[in-house]
C-alpha positions in Angstrom: 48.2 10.2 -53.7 51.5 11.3 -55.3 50.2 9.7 -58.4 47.2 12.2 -58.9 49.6 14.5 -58.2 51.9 13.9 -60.9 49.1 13.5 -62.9 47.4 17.2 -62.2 51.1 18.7 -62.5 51.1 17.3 -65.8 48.1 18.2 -67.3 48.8 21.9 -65.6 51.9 21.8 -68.0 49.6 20.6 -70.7 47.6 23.4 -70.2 49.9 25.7 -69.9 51.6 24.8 -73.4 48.5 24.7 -75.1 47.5 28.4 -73.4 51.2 29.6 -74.8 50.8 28.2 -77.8 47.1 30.1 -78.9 48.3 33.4 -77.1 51.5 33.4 -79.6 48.9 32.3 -82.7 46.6 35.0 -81.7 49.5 37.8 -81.6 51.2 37.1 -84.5 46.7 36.9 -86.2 47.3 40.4 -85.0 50.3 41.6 -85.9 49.6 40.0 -89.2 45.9 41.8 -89.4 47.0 45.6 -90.5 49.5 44.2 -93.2 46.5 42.8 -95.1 47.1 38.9 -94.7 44.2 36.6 -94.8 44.3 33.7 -92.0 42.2 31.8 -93.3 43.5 30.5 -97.1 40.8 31.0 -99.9 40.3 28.0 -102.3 39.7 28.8 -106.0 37.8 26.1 -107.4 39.1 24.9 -111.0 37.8 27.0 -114.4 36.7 25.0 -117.0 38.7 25.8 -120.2 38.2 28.3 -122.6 38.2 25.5 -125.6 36.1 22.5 -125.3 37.8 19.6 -126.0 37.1 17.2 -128.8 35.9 13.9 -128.3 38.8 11.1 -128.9 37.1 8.1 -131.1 40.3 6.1 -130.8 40.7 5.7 -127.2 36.8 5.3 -127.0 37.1 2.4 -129.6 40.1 1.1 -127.3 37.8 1.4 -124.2 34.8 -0.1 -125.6 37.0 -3.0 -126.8 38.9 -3.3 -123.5 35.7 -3.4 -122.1 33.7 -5.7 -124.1 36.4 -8.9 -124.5 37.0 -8.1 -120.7 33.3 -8.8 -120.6 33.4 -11.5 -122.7 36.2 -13.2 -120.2 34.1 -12.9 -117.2 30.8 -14.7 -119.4 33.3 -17.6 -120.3 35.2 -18.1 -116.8 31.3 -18.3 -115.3 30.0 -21.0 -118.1 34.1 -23.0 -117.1 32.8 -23.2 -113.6 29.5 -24.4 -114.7 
């Protein structure tokens, strides 16, 4: 019996915190409103640049390489296991 009790006191506390805590949020919403803050943040999505960029054939040489004797490794590790 005195440990349901312990446990409704607590969650009273709990709900009082949690009661305090949204009244101060929602005063300081309102004391914030007239000065012409936003609550909520607004997100501005990225803008694509005002120069397209130009294609780098190096790197794309480099990758294709990288790519194809990485290839190349995997082919000849499965025809080892063989």
């Amino acid at each position: 019996m005195l440990l349901a009790y312990d446990l409704a006191v607590f969650e009273v506390s709990i709900a009082v915190t949690t009661l305090t805590t949204a009244l101060q949020s929602a005063d300081g919403a309102r004391q914030a409103a007239p000065l012409g803050r936003n609550i909520v943040p607004v997100v501005v999505p990225p803008a694509p640049s005002d120069q397209p960029t130009r294609p780098n054939p190096a790197r794309t040489v480099l990758l294709a390489f990288l790519l194809l004797l990485g290839g190349l490794g995997v082919i000849k590790l499965l025809q080892f296991r063989q």
